[in-house]
Biotite code that builds the C-alpha atoms (Angstrom):
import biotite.structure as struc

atoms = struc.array([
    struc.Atom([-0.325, -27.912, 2.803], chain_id="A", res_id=1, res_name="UNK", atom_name="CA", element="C"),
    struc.Atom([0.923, -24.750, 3.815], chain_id="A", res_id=2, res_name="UNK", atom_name="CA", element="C"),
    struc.Atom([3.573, -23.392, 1.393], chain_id="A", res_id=3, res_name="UNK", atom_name="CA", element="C"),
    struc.Atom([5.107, -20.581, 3.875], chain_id="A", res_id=4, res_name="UNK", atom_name="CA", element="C"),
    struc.Atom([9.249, -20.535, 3.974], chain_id="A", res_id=5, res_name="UNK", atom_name="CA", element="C"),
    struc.Atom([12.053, -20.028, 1.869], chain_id="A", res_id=6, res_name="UNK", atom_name="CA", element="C"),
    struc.Atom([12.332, -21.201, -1.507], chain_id="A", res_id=7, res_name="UNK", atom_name="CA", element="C"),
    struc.Atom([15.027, -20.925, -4.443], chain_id="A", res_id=8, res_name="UNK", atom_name="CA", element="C"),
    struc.Atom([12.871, -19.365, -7.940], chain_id="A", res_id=9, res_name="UNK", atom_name="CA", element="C"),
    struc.Atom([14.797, -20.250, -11.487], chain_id="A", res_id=10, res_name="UNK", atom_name="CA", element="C"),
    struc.Atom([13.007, -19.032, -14.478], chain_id="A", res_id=11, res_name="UNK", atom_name="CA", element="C"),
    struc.Atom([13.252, -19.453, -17.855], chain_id="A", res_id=12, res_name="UNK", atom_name="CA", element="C"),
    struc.Atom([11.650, -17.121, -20.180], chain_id="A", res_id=13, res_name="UNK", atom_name="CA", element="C"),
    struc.Atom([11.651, -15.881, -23.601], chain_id="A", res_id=14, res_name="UNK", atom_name="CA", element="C"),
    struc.Atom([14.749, -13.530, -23.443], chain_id="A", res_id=15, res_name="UNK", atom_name="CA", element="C"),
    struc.Atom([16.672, -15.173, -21.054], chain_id="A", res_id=16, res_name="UNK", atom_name="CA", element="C"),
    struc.Atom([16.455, -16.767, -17.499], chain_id="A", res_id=17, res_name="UNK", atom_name="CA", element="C"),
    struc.Atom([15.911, -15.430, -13.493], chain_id="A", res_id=18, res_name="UNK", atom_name="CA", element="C"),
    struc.Atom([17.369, -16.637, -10.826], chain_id="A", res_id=19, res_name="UNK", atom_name="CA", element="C"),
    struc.Atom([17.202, -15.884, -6.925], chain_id="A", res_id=20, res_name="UNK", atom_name="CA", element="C"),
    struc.Atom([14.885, -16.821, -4.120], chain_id="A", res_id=21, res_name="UNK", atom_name="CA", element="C"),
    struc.Atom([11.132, -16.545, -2.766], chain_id="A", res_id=22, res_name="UNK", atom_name="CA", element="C"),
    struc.Atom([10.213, -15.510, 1.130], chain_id="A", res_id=23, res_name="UNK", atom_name="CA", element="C"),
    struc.Atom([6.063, -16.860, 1.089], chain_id="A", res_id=24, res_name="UNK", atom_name="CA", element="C"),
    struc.Atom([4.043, -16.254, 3.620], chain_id="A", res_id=25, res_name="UNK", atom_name="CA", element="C"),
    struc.Atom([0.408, -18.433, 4.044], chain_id="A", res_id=26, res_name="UNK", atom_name="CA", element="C"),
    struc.Atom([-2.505, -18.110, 6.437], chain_id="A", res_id=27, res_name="UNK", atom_name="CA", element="C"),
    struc.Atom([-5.267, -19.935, 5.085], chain_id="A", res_id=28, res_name="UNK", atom_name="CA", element="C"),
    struc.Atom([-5.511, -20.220, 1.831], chain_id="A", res_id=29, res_name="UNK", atom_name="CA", element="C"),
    struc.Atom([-4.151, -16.147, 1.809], chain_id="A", res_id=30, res_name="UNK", atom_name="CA", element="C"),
    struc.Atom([-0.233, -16.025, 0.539], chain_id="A", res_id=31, res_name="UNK", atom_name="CA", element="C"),
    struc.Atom([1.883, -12.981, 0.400], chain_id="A", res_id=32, res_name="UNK", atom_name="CA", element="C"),
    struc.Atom([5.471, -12.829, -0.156], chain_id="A", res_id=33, res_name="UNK", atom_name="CA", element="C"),
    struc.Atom([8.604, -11.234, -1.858], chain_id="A", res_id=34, res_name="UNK", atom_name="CA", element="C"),
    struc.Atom([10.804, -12.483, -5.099], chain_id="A", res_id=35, res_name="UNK", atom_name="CA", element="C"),
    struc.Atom([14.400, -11.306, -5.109], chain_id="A", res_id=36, res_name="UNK", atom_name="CA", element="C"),
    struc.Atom([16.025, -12.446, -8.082], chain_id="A", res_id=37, res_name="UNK", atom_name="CA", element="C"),
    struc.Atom([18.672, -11.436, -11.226], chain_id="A", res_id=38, res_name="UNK", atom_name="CA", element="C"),
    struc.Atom([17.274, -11.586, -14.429], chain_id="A", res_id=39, res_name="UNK", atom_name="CA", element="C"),
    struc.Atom([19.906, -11.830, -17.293], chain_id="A", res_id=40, res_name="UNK", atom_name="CA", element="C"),
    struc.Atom([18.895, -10.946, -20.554], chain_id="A", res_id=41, res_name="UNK", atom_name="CA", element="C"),
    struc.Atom([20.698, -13.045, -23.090], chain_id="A", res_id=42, res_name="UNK", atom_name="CA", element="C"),
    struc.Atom([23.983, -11.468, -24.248], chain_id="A", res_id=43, res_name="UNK", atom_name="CA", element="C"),
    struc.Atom([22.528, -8.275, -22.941], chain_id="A", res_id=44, res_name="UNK", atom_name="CA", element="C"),
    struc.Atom([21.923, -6.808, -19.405], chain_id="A", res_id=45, res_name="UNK", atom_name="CA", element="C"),
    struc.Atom([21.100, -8.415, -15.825], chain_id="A", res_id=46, res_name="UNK", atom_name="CA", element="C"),
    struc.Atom([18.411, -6.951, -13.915], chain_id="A", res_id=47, res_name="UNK", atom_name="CA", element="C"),
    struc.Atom([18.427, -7.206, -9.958], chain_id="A", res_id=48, res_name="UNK", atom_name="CA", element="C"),
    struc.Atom([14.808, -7.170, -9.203], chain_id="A", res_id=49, res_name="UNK", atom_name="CA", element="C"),
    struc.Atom([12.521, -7.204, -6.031], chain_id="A", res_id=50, res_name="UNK", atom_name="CA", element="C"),
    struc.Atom([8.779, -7.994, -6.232], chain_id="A", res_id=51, res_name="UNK", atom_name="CA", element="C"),
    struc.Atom([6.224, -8.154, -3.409], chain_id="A", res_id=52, res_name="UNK", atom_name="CA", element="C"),
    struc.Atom([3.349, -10.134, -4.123], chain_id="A", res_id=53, res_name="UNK", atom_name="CA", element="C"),
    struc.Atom([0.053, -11.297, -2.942], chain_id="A", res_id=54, res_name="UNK", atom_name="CA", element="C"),
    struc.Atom([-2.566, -13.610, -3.682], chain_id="A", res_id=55, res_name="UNK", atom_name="CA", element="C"),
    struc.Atom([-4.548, -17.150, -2.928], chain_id="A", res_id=56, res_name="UNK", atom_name="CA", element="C"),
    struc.Atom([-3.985, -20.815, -2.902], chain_id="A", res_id=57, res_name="UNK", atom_name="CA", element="C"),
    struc.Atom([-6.999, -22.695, -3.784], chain_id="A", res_id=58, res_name="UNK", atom_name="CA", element="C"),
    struc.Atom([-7.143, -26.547, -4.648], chain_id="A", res_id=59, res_name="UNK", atom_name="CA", element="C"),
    struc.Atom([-3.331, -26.646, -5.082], chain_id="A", res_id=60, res_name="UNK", atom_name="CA", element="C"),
    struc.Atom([-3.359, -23.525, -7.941], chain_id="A", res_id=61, res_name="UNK", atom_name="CA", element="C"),
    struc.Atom([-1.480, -20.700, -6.677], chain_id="A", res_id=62, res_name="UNK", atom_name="CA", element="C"),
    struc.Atom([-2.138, -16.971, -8.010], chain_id="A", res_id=63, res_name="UNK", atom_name="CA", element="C"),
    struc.Atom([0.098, -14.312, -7.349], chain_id="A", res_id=64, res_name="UNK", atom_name="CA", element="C"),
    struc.Atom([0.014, -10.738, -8.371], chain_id="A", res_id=65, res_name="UNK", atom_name="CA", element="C"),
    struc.Atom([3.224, -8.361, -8.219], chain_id="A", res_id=66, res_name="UNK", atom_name="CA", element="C"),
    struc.Atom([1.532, -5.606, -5.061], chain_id="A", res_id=67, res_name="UNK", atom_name="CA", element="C"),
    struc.Atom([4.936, -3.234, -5.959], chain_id="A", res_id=68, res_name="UNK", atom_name="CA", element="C"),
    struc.Atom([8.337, -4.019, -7.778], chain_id="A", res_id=69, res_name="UNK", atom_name="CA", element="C"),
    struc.Atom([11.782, -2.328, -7.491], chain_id="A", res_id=70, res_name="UNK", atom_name="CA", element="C"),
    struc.Atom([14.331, -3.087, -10.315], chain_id="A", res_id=71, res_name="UNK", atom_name="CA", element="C"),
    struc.Atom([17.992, -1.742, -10.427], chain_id="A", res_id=72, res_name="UNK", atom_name="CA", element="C"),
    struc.Atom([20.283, -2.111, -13.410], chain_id="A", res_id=73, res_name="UNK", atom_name="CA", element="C"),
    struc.Atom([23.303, -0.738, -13.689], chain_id="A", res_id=74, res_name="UNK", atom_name="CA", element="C"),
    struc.Atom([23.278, 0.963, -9.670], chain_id="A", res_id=75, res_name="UNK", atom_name="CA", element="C"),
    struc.Atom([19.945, 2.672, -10.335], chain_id="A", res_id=76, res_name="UNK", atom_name="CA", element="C"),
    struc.Atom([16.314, 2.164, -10.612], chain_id="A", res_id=77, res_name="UNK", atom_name="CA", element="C"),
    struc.Atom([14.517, 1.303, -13.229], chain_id="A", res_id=78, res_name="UNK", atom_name="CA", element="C"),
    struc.Atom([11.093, 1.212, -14.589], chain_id="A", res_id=79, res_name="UNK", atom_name="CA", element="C"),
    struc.Atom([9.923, -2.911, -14.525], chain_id="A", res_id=80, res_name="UNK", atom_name="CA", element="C"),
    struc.Atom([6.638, -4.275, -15.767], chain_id="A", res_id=81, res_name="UNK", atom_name="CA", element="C"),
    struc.Atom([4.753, -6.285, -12.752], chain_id="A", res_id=82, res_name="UNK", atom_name="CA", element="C"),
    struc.Atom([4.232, -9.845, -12.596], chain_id="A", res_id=83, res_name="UNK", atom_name="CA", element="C"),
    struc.Atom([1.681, -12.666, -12.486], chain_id="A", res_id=84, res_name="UNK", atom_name="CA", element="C"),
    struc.Atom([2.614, -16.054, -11.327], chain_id="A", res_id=85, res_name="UNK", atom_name="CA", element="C"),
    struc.Atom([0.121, -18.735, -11.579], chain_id="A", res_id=86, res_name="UNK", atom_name="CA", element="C"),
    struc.Atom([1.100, -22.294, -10.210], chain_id="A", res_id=87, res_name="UNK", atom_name="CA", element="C"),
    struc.Atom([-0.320, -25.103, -12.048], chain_id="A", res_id=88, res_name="UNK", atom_name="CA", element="C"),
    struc.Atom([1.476, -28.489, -9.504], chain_id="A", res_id=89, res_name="UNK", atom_name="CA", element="C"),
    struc.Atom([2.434, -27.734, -5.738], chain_id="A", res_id=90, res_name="UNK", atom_name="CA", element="C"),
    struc.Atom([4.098, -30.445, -3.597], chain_id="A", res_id=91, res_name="UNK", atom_name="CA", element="C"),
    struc.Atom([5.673, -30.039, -0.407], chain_id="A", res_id=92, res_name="UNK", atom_name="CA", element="C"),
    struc.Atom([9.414, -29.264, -2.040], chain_id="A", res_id=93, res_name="UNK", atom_name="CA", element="C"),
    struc.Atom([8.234, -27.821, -5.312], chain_id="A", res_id=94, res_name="UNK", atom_name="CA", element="C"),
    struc.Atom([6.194, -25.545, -7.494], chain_id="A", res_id=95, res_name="UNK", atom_name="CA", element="C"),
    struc.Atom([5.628, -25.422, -10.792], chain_id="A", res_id=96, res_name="UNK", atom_name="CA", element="C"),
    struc.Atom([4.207, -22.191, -12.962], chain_id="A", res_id=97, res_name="UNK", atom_name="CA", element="C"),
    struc.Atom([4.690, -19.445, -15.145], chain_id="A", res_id=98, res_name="UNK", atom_name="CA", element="C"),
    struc.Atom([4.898, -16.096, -15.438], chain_id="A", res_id=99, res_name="UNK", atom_name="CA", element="C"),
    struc.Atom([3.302, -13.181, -17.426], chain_id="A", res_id=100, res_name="UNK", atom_name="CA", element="C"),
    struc.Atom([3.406, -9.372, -17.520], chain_id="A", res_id=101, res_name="UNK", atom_name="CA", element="C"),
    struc.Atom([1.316, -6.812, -19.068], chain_id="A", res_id=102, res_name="UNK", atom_name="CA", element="C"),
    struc.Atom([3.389, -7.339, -22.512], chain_id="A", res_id=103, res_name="UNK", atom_name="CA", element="C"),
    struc.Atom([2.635, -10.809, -22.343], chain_id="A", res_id=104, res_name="UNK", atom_name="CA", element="C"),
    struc.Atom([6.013, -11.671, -21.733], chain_id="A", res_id=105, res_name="UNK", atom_name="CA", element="C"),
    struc.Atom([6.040, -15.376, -20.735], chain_id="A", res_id=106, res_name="UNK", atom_name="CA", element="C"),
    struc.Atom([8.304, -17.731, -18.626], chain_id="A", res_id=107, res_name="UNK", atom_name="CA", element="C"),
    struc.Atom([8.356, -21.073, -16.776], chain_id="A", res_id=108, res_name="UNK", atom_name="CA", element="C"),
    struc.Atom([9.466, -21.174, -13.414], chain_id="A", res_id=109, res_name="UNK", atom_name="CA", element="C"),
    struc.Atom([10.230, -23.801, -10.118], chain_id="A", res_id=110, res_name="UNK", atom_name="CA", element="C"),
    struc.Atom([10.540, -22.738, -7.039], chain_id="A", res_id=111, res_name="UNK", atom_name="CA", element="C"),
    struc.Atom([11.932, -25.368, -4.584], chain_id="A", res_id=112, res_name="UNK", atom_name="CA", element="C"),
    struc.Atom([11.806, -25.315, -1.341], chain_id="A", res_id=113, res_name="UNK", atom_name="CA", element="C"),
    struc.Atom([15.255, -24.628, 1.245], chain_id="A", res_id=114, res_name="UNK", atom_name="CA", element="C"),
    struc.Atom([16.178, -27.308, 3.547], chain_id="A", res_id=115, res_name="UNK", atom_name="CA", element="C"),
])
């Protein structure tokens, strides 16, 4: 199954939740692509956020590590901790995973996949 294309990504973590969409690109079981989402901080800030990532696909697990990251708040750039993204179910409309960072700040995300 080859998950290249254009996805939505809605997150749910432990501040708050992210929301935006995913560009993957696969050739064999290599996947590379680019997260652009908002993350809103409960009742405090939104973060607009850009993350280009690489990794494999390998028995229907997908790992992802954040290659660079640009993050803007407020109309200028901030400093934003890298991500992980492990998938633990792929189907052809929809993956499942979470998220970590190097402060073990966890979330649950789906990406689905644009018609």
């Amino acid at each position: 199954m080859d998950i290249s294309g254009s996805w939505t990504y809605n997150e749910d973590f432990e501040y708050g939740n992210s929301v935006g969409a995913v560009e993957l690109t696969q050739t064999g079981n290599q996947v590379s692509g680019v997260f652009s989402f908002t993350e809103e901080v409960e009742n405090n800030y939104s973060i607009r956020v850009t993350e280009k990532v690489k990794g494999t696909i390998t028995d229907g697990k997908l790992l992802l590590k954040s290659v660079e990251v640009k993050a803007m708040q407020n109309g200028r750039e901030i400093n934003y901790l890298p991500n992980t993204f492990e998938a633990q179910r792929i189907t052809e409309t929809q993956i499942i995973g979470s998220t970590y960072d190097s402060e073990n700040v966890c979330g649950v995300f789906v990406l689905t996949r644009k018609a």
